[in-house]
FIMIRO-417888 format. One line per 2 residues: number of its first residue (from 1); their letters; for each residue x, z, y of N, C-alpha, C. Coordinates in steps of 0.2 Angstrom, whole numbers. Example, Ala and Ser with C-alpha at 12.3 -4.5 7.8 and 13.67 -1.06 7.14 Angstrom:
2
1 = AS = 66 39 -28 62 39 -22 66 39 -16  64 35 -11 68 36 -5 64 39 0
END
This chain:
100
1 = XX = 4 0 -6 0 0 0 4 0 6  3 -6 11 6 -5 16 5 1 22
3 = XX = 9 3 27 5 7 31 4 4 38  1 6 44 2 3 50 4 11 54
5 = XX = 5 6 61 5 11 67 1 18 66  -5 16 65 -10 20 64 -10 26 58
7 = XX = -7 25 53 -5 28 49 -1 34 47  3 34 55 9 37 54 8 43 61
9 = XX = 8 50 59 3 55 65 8 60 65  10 60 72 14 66 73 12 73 70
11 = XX = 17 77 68 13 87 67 9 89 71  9 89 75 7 92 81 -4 87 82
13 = XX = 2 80 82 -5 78 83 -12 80 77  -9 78 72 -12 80 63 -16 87 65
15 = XX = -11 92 67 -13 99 67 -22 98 72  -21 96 75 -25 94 81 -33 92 79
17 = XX = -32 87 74 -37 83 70 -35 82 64  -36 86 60 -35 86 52 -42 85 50
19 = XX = -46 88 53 -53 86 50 -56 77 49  -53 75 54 -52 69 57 -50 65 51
21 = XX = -44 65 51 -37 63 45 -40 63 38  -44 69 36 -45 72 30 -52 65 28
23 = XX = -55 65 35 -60 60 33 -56 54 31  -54 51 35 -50 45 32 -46 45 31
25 = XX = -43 49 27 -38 48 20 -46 48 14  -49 54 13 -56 53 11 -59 45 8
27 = XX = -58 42 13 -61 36 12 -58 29 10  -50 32 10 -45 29 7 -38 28 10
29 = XX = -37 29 18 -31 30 19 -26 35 16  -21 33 18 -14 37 20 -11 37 24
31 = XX = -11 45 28 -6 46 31 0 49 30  5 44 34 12 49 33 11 54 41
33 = XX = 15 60 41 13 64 47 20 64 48  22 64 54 31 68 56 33 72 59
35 = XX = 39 76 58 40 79 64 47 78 64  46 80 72 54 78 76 55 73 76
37 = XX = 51 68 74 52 59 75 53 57 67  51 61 62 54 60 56 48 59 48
39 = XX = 47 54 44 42 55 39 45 65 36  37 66 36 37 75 34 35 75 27
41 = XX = 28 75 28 23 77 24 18 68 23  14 67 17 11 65 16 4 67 16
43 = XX = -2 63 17 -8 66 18 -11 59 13  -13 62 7 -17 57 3 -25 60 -1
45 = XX = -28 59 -3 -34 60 -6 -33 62 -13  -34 69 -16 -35 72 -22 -33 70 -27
47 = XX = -38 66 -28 -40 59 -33 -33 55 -35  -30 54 -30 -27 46 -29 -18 53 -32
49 = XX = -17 58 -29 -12 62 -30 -12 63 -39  -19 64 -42 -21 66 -47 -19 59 -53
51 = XX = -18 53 -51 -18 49 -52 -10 45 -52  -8 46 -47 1 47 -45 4 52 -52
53 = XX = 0 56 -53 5 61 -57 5 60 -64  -4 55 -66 -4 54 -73 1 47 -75
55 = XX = 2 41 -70 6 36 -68 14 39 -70  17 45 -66 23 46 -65 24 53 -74
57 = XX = 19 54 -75 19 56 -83 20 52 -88  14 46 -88 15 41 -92 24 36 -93
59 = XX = 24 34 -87 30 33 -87 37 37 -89  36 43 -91 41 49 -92 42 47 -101
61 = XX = 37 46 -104 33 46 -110 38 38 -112  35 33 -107 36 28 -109 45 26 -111
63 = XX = 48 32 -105 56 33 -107 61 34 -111  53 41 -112 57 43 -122 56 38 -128
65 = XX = 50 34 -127 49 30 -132 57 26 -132  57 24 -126 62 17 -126 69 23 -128
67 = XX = 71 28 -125 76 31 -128 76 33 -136  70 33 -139 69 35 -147 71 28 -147
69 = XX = 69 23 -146 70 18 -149 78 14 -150  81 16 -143 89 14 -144 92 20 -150
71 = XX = 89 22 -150 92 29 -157 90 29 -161  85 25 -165 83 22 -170 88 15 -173
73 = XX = 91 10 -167 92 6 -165 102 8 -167  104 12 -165 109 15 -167 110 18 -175
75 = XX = 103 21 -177 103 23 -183 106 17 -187  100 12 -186 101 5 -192 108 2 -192
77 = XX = 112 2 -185 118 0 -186 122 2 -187  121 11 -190 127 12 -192 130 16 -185
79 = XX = 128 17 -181 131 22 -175 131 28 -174  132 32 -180 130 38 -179 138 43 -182
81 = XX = 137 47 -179 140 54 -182 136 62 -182  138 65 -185 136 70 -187 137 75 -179
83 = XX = 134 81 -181 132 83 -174 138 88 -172  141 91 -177 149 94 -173 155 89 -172
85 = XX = 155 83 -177 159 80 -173 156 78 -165  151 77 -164 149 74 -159 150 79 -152
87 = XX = 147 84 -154 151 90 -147 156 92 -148  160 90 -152 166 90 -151 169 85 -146
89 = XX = 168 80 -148 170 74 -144 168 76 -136  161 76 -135 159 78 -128 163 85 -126
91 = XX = 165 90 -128 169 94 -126 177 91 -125  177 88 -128 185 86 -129 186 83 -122
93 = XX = 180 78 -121 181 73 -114 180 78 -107  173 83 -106 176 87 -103 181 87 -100
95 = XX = 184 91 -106 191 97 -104 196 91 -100  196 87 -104 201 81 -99 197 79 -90
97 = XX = 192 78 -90 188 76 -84 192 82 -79  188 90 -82 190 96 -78 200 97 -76
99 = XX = 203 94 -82 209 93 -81 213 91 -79  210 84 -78 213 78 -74 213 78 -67
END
């Protein structure tokens, strides 16, 4: 969603007419609100926040899939070690990072 001029409401002003703002984010806008000349806070509608968060879940989800999958994908080819060699290694590199 793009935003315009009108979108974008100083703190002060916001504080002033929120009841204002609240109607029309209500009806579908967004505001960004600023202070000191700068994006602050977001002002958006319940629904649409509630709907952001099932969006940025599903995708969290969508990640592990694709991460089970290169590990599945490692499995078949043969990429695997067991798991103390394996913190081992990750420990080893460490102590060189810390060291070097």
């Amino acid at each position: 969603m793009a935003f315009s001029v009108n979108d974008v409401i100083p703190l002060s002003q916001a504080r002033a007419n929120l009841s204002e703002l609240a109607d029309q984010v209500k009806a579908g806008a967004e505001k960004i609100i600023t202070k000191n000349g700068e994006s602050y806070v977001a002002l958006i509608d319940a629904q649409r926040l509630d709907h952001y968060h099932r969006l940025e879940r599903a995708h969290i989800h969508l990640q592990l899939l694709d991460e089970a999958g290169k590990g599945l994908d490692d499995i078949a080819a043969g990429r695997v070690a067991d798991a103390t060699t394996a913190l081992q290694a990750i420990k080893r590199r460490r102590a060189v990072k810390t060291s070097g």
